[in-house]
N, C-alpha and C positions, 0 to 999 in steps of 0.2 A: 676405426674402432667402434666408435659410437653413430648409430643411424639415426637421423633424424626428421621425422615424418610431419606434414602442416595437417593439423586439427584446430577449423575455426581459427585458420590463419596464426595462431600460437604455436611457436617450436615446442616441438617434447621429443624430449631425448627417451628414447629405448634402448632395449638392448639386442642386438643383431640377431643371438637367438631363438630368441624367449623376447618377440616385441607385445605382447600382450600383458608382460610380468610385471608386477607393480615392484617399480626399484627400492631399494630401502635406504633413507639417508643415515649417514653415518655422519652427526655433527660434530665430532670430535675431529676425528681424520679430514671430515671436506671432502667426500668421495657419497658417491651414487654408485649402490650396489644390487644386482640382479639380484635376488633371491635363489632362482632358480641353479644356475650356473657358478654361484661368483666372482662375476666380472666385475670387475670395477670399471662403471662407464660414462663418468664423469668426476670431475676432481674437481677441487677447489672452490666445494660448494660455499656459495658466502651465508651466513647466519644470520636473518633476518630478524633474529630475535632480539629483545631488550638486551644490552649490555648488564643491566644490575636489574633486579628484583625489587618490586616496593610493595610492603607489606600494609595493613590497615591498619596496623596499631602503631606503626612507625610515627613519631612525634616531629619529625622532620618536616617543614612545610616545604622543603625544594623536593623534588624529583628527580632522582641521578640519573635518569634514560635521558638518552641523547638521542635516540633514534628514531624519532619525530613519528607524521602519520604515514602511512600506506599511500602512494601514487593516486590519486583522481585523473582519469583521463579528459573526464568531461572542463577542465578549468587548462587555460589557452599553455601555460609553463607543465601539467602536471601536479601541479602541486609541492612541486619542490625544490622550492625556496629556501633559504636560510637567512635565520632572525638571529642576530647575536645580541644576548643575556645581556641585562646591567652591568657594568663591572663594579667589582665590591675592592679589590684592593688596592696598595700602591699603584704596583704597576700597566694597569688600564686607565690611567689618565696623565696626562701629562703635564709640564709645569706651571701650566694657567688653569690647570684643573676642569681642563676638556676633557673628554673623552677618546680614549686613543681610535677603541675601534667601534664603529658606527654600521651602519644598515646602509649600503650603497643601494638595493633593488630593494622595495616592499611590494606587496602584491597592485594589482590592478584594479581602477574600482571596479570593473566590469564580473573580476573575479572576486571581488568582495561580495559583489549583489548577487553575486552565482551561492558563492557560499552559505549566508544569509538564506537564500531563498532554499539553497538545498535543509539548512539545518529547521528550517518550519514547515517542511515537506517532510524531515524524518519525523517530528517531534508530532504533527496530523496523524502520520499513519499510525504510530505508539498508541495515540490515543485512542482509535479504533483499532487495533492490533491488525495490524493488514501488513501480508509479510516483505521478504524483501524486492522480491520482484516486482513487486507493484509500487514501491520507493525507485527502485533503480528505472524503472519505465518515465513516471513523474520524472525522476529529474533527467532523463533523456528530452522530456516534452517540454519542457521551459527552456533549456539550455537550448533547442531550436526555437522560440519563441522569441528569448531574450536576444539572440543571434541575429534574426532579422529584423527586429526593430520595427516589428509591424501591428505591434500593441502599445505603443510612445502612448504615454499619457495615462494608461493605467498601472496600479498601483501591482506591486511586484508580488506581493501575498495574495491578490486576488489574481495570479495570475498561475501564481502556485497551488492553489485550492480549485483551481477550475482543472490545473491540469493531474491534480489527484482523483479527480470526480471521471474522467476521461479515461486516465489509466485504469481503474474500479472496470469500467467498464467492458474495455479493450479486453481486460485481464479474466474477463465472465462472472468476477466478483462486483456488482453494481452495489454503488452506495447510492442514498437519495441525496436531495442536494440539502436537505436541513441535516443530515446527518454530518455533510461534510461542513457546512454551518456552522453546526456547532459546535467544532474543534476548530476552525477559524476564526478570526476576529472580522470578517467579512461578510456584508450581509449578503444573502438569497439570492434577492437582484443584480447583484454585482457578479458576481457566481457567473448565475445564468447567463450575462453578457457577455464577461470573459469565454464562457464554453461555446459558443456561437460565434465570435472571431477567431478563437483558434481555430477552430474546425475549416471556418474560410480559408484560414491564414496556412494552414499546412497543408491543406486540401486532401483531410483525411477523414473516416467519419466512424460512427459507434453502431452498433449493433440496438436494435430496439428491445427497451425491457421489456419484458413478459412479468406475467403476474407469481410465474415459479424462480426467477429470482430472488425473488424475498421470501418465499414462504417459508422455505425451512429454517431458515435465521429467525424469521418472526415468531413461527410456533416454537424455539427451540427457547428465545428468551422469555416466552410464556409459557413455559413448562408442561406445553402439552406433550401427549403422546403420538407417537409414530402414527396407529387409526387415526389421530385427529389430522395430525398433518395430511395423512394422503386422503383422506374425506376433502378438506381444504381445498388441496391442489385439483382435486378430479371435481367439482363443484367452480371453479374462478377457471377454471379451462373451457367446460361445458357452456357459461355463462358466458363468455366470447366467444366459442365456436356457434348457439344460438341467435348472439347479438344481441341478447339481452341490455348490457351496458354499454350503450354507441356512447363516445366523447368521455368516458370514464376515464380515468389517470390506473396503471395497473395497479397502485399502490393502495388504492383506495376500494381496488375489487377484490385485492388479496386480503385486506383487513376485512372486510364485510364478508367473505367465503371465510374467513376464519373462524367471526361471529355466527355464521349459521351452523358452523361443523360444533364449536363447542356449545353453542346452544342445544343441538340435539344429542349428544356425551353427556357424560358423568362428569366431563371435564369442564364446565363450563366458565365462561371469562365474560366480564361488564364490558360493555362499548369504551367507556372511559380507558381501560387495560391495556386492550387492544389499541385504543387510539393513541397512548403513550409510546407504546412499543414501534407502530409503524408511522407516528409523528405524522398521524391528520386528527382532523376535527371530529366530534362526536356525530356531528349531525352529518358530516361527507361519509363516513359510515351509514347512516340511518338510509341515509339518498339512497347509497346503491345496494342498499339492503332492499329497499320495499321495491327496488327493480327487479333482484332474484326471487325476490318471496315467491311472488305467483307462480314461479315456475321451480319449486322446491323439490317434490315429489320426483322429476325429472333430471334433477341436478344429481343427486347423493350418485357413489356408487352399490353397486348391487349387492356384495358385500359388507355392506358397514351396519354394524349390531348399537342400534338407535336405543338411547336411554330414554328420550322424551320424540313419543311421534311427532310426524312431520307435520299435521295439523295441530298440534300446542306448541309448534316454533311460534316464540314470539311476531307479533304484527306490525310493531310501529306503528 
């Protein structure tokens, strides 16, 4: 009746006609219905839904859902366990005032440090709103970390934050490492240790930052405009295809190409701004400002309508 084709290894049931048609669930009846046709092509659909509804104004401090969390695959059971409630009356204790029924399985601590480490991985990326795939990749990367046993000795959150900083990367979205710093309680150096044994340890690697990973982010929380940004980026491109900044960090040649685009704009930003935004020093700025200066007139592109000529950009 019903045909069943593997996508990404997961059954999906369609409908032998019409295998394109999006079925329609019918949660009343428990049937899976073609639209097209109606066929009914599967039955006895189960309702993964909450049993009761809990409202916010409800004054009730219990929760009548019984229907616990959604399956985790990455923790060794699934996640699906069962913890039986306190009992509150007579009949859950017995005549010495035990308790009748008890928790035979709780979790694992392995799974406990899984969990733990997944829920400071969701609550990081929140904090820099970094969306879900880049959570679900992190804790793919720990859970082979924590699985081989070949970071013993370091701390589980610093293991987590290095492998958030990895994922950023892998994913094309790079954070810096004080970024990720600063939503952890782990310092810098620790970080960076972590992200150098993993990288051994799973014998995988990242993609090298460029100076246009950051800039749009950068120019976007400094409120500049679109000409500043692409002045920016065609200026810290230029300034590494010449060589201008040998041993420069790119982080610190996209701040200083920031500082010459809005210095020459109507838009213009203080080194201090800038150096908030992209989380370096005023004076690492200065550095590799008086690197590109000399070569100003050469950097811009051809197009961009200068407020302050190129010879009254500031000198440092």
């Amino acid at each position: 009746m019903a045909s069943t084709s593997r996508l990404d290894v997961l059954p999906r049931v369609t409908c032998p006609n019409h295998p394109d048609a999006i079925l329609v669930e019918d949660y009343r009846a428990g049937d899976m219905i073609c639209p097209e046709c109606g066929l009914v092509v599967g039955d006895r659909v189960i309702d993964v839904g909450s049993e009761w509804r809990t409202f916010s104004n409800d004054k009730a401090t219990k929760d009548p859902s019984r229907v616990g969390d959604s399956q985790n695959p990455l923790l060794s059971d699934g996640d699906l366990t069962t913890m039986i409630g306190k009992g509150t009356g007579a009949a859950s204790f017995d005549e010495f005032g035990n308790s009748k029924y008890q928790n035979r399985r709780t979790m694992s601590s392995s799974d406990r440090a899984m969990m733990n480490a997944f829920k400071e991985i969701t609550t990081m990326a929140d904090r820099i709103n970094l969306p879900r795939n880049i959570v679900d990749r992190t804790n793919n990367l720990f859970k082979q970390v924590y699985e081989q046993k070949s970071l013993k000795g370091r701390a589980n959150d610093a293991i987590a934050s290095a492998c958030l900083y990895i994922a950023c990367r892998q994913e094309g979205v790079p954070r810096t490492f004080k970024e990720i710093c600063a939503v952890s309680r782990i310092s810098k150096k620790e970080i960076g240790r972590c992200f150098k044994l993993i990288l051994k340890a799973l014998e995988t690697s990242v993609d090298l930052i460029t100076t246009g990973d950051f800039m749009s982010r950068f120019c976007s929380n400094l409120g500049l405009p679109k000409q500043v940004q692409m002045a920016a980026t065609h200026i810290a491109r230029k300034a590494v295809e010449l060589d201008l900044v040998p041993g420069r960090s790119p982080i610190s040649v996209a701040a200083a190409a920031i500082y010459m685009a809005s210095q020459a704009s109507a838009e213009k930003r203080t080194q201090k701004e800038i150096g908030d935004i992209a989380g370096v020093a005023d004076v690492t700025i200065r550095q590799s400002y008086r690197l590109i200066y000399p070569r100003a007139p050469d950097l811009f592109p051809a197009d961009f309508k200068f407020d302050t000529p190129v010879d009254k950009l500031p000198q440092l």
